[in-house]
DOLORO-43386 format. One record per residue (C-alpha): residue number from 1; residue in one letter; x, y, z. Coordinates in Angstrom, 1 decimal. Layout:
<sevos>
+-----+------+--------+--------+--------+
! pos ! code !      X !      Y !      Z !
+-----+------+--------+--------+--------+
! NUM !    A !      X !      Y !      Z !
...
+-----+------+--------+--------+--------+
</sevos>
This chain:
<sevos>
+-----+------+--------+--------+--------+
! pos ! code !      X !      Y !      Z !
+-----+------+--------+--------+--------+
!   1 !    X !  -38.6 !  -36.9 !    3.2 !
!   2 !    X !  -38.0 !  -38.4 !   -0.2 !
!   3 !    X !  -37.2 !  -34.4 !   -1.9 !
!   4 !    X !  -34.7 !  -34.3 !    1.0 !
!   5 !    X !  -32.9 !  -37.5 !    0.2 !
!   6 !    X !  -33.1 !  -36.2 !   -3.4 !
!   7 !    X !  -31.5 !  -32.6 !   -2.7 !
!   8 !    X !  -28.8 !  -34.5 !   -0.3 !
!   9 !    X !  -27.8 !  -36.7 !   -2.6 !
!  10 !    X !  -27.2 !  -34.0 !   -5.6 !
!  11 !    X !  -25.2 !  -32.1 !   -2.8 !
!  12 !    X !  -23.1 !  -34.8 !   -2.3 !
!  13 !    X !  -23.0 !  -35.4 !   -6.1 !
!  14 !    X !  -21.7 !  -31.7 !   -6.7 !
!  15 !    X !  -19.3 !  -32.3 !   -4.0 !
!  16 !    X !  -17.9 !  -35.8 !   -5.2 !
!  17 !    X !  -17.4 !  -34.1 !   -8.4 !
!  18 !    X !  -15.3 !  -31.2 !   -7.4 !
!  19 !    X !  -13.3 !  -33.2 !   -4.9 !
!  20 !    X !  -12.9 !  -35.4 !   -7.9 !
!  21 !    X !  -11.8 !  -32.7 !  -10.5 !
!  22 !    X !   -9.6 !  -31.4 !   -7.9 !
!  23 !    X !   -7.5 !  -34.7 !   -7.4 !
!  24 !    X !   -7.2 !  -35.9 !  -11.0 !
!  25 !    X !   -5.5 !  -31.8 !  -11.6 !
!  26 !    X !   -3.4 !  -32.6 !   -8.4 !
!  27 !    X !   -2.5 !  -36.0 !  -10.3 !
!  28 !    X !   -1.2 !  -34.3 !  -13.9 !
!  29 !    X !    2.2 !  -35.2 !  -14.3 !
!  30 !    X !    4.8 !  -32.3 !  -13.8 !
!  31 !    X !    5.4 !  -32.6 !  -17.7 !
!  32 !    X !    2.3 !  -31.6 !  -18.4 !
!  33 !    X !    1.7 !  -28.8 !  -15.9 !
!  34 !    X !    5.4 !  -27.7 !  -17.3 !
!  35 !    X !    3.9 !  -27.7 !  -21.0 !
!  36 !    X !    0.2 !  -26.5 !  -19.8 !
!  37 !    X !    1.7 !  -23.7 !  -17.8 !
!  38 !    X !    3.8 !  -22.6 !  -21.3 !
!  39 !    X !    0.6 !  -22.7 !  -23.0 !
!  40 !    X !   -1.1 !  -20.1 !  -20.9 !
!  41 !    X !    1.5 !  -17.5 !  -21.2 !
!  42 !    X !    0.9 !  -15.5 !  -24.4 !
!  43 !    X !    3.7 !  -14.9 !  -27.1 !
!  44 !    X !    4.4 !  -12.0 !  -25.6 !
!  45 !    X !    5.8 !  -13.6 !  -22.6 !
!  46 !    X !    9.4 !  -13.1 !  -21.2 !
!  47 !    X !    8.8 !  -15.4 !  -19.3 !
!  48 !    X !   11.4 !  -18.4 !  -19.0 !
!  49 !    X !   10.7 !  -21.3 !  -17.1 !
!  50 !    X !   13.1 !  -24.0 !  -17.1 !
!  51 !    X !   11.6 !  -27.6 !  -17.1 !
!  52 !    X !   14.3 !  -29.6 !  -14.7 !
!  53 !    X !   14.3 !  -32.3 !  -16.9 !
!  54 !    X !   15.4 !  -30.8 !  -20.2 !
!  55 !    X !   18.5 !  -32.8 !  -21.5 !
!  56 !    X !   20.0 !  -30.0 !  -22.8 !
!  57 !    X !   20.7 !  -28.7 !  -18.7 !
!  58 !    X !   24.3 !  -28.7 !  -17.5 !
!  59 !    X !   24.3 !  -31.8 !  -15.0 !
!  60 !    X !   28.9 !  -31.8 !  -14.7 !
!  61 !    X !   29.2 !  -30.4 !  -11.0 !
!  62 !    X !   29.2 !  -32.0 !   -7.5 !
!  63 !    X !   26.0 !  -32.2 !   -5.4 !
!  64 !    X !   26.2 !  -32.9 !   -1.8 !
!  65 !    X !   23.5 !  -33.6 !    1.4 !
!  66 !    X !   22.5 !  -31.3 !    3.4 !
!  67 !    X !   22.5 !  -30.7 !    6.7 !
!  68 !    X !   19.8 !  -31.6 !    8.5 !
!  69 !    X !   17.8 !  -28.7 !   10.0 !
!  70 !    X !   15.5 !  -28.8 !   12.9 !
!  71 !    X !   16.4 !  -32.9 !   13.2 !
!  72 !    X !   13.9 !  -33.2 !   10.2 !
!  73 !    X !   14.6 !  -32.0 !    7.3 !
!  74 !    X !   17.6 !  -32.7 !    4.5 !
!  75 !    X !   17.9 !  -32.0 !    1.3 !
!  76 !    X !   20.5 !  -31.8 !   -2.0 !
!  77 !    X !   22.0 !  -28.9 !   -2.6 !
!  78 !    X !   24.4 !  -28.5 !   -6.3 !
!  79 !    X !   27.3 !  -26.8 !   -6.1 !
!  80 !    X !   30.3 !  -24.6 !   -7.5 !
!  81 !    X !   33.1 !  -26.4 !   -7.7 !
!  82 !    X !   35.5 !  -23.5 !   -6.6 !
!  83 !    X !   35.4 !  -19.4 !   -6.6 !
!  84 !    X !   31.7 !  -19.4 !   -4.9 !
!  85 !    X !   30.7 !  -17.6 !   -1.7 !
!  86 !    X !   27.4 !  -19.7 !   -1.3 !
!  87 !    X !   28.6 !  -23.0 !   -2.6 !
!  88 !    X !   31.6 !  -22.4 !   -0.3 !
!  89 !    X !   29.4 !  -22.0 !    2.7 !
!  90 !    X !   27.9 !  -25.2 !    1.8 !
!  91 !    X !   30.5 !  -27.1 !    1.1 !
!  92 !    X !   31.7 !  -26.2 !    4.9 !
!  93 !    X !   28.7 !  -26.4 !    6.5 !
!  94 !    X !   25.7 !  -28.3 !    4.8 !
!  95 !    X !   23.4 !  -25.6 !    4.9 !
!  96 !    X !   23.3 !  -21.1 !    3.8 !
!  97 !    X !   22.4 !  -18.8 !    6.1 !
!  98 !    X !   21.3 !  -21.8 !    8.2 !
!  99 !    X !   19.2 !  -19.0 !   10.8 !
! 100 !    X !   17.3 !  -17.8 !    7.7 !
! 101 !    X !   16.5 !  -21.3 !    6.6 !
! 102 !    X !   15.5 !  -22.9 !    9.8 !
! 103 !    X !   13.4 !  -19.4 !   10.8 !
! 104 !    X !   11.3 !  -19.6 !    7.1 !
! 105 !    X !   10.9 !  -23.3 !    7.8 !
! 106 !    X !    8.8 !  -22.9 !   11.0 !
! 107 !    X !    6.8 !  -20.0 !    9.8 !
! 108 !    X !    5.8 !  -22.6 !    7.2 !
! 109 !    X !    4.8 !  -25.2 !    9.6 !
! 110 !    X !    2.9 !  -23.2 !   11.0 !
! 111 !    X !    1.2 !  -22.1 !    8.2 !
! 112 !    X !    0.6 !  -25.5 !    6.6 !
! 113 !    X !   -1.3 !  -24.0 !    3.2 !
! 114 !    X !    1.6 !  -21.2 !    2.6 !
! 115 !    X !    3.5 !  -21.7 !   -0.5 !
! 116 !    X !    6.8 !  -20.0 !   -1.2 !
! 117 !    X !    8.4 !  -17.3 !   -3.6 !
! 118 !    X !   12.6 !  -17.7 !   -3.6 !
! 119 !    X !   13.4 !  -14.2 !   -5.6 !
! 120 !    X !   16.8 !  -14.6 !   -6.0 !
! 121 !    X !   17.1 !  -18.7 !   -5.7 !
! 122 !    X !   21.0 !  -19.1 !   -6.1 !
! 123 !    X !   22.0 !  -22.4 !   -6.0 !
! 124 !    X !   18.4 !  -23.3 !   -4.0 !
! 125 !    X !   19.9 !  -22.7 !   -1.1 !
! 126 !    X !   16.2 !  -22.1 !    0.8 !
! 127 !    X !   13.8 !  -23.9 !   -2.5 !
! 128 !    X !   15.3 !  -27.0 !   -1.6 !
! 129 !    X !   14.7 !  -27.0 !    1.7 !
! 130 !    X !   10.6 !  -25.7 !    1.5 !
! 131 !    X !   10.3 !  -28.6 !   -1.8 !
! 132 !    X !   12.6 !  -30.4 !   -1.4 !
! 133 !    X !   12.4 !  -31.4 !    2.2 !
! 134 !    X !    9.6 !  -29.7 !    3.7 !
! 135 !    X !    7.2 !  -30.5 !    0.3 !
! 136 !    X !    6.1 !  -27.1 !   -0.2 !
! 137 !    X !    5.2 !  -25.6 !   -3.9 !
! 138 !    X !    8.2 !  -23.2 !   -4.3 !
! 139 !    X !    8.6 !  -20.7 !   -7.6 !
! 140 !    X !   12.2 !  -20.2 !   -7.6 !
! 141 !    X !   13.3 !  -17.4 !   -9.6 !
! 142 !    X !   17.0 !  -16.0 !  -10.5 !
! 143 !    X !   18.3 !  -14.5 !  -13.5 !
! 144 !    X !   22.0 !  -16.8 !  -13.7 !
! 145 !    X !   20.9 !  -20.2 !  -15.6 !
! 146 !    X !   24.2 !  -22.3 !  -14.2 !
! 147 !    X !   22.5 !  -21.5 !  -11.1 !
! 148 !    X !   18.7 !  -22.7 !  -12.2 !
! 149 !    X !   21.0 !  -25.6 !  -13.9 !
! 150 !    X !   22.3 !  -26.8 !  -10.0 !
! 151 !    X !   18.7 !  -26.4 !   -8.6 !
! 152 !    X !   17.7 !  -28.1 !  -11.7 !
! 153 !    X !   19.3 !  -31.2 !  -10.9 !
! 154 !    X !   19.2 !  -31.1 !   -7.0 !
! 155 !    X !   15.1 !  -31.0 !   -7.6 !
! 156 !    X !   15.8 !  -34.1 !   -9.7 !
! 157 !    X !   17.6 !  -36.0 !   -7.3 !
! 158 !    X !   15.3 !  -35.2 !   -4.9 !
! 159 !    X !   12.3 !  -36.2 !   -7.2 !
! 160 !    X !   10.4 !  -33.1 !   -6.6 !
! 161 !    X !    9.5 !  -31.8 !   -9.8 !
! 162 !    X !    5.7 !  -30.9 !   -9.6 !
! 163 !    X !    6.4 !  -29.0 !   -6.3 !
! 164 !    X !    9.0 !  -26.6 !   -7.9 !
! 165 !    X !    8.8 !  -24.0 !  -11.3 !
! 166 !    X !   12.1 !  -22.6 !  -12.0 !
! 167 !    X !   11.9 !  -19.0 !  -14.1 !
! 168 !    X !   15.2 !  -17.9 !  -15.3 !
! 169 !    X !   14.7 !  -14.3 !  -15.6 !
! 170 !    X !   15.7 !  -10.7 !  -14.0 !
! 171 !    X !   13.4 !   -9.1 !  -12.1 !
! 172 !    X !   13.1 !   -5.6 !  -13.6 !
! 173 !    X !   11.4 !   -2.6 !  -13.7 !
! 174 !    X !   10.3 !   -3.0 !  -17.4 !
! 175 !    X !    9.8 !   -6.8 !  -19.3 !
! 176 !    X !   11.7 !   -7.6 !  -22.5 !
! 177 !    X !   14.6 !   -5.8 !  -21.8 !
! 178 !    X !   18.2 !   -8.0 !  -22.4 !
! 179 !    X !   20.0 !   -7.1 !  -19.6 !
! 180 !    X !   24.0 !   -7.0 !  -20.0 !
! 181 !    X !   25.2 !   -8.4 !  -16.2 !
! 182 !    X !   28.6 !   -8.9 !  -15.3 !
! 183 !    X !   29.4 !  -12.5 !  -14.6 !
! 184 !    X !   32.0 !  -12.8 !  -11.3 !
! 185 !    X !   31.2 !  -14.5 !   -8.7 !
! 186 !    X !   27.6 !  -16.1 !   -9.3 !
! 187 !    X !   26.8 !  -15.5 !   -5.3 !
! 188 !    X !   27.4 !  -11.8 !   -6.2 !
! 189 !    X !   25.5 !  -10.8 !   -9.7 !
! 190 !    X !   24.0 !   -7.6 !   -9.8 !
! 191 !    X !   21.6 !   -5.4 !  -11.9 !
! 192 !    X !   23.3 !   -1.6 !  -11.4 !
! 193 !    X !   22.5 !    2.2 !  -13.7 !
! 194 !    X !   26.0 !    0.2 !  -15.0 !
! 195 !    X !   24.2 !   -2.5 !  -16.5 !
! 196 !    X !   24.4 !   -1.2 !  -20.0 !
! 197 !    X !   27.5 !    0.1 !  -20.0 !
! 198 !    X !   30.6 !   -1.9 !  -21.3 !
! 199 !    X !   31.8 !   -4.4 !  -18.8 !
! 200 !    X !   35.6 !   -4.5 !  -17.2 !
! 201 !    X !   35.0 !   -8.7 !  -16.9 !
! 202 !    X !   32.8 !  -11.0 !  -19.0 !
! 203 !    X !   29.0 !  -10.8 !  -18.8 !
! 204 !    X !   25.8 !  -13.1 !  -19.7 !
! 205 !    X !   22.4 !  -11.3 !  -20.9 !
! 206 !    X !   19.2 !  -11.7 !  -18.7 !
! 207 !    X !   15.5 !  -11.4 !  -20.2 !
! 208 !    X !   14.0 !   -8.8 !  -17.8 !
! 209 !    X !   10.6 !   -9.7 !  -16.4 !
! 210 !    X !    8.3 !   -7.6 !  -13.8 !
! 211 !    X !    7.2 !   -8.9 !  -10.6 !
! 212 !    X !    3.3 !   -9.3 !  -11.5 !
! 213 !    X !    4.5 !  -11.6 !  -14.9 !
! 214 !    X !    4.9 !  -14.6 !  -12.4 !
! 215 !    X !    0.9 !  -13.8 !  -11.6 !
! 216 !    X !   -0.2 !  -16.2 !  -13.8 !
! 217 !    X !    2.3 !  -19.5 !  -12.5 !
! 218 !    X !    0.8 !  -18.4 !   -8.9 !
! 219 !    X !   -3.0 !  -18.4 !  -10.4 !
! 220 !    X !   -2.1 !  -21.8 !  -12.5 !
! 221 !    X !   -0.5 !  -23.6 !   -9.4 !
! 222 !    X !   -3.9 !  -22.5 !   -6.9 !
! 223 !    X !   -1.4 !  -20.3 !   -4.6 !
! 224 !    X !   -3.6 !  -18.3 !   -2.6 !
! 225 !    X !   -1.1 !  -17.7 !    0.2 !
! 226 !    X !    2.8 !  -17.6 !   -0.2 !
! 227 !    X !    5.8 !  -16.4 !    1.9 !
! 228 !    X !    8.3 !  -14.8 !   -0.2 !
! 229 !    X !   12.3 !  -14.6 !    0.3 !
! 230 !    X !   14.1 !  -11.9 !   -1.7 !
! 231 !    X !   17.9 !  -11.6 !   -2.2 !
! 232 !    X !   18.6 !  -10.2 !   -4.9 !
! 233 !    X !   22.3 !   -8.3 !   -4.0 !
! 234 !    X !   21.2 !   -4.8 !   -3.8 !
! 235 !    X !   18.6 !   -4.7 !   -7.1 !
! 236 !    X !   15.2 !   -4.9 !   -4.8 !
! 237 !    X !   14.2 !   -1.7 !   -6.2 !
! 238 !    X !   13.9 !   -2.6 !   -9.3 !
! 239 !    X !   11.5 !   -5.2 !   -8.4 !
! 240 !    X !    9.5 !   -3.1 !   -6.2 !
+-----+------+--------+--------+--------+
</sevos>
């Protein structure tokens, strides 16, 4: 009886310890998982992940309410002032692709330990709805920083920092490549066999990344499980 009550209690002291490891990690602050999660990449990284605090972030445009979807949840959503389809959209309506949305947001109810993956994030049209309202981890990547900038501050306004990495990046075939991509309308960039090739209108150069690069943020952040959105305008096969 007594070598029982000793083996139950070291159980319960291996137990105690774990669950107690696993809530101080849960209770870093965002800064340091930010500056941790830098560490762990190599030198070699292309890698860019955008802390939503930095000062040096573009904060000059108008950010607006959502609507609310499923009568629960709201969120902020930064927008183009003028000459943007999504941010248009928006403006009109409180929500993007309000179908898409409200669909991904019941698959993750149901699902309650599924993260999310936002390839192509925009303006955050869907990351601030799965952080920023629902309170899922979301890795938001696109490759246009004054869009990562507008997600930047919505995710600050809606004080969800530790549930959301931004990466500012093209997804590629290759990693390390600059990528010249023409700079229209931010709701319509595009990698295309162009992309090196001299362009009619003004441009902005993209660090290429592959796919299995953001391994390590999933592996860092305990993702086991994720559903992932991809909109990219066309480029999914370099991706893939």
């Amino acid at each position: 009886m007594i070598r029982f009550i000793i083996i139950f209690r070291l159980i319960l002291l291996i137990i105690i310890s774990f669950s107690l490891g696993w809530y101080f990690k849960l209770m870093i602050p965002s800064n340091q998982i930010l500056t941790k999660m830098r560490d762990d990449f190599s030198n070699d990284s292309h890698v860019h992940i955008i802390d939503p605090d930095l000062p040096s972030l573009n904060r000059k445009f108008p950010c607006i309410k959502t609507k609310r979807i499923l009568n629960l949840f709201e969120s902020t959503l930064c927008i183009y002032s003028e000459g943007d389809t999504v941010s248009g959209g928006v403006a009109i309506s409180g929500v993007w692709e309000e179908a898409e949305v409200t669909r991904i947001l019941r698959i993750l109810i149901r699902n309650p330990h599924m993260d999310m993956i936002d390839i192509g994030a925009n303006i955050g049209g869907f990351t601030m709805f799965t952080a920023g309202a629902l309170g899922r981890f979301t890795l938001a990547v696109d490759c246009y920083l004054p869009n990562i900038e507008r997600i930047a501050r919505a995710v600050q306004i809606q004080r969800v920092q530790n549930r959301v990495v931004l990466v500012q990046n093209a997804i590629y075939s290759t990693a390390g490549e600059d990528l010249k991509i023409e700079n229209e309308d931010p709701s319509g960039i595009r990698l295309s066999n162009d992309t090196y090739k001299k362009t009619r209108t003004g441009y902005f150069i993209a660090r290429s990344i592959r796919f299995d690069d953001l391994l390590p943020i999933l592996q860092n952040r305990g993702v086991k499980t994720a559903l992932i959105k991809i909109d990219i305008e066309t480029s999914e096969s370099y991706m893939c």
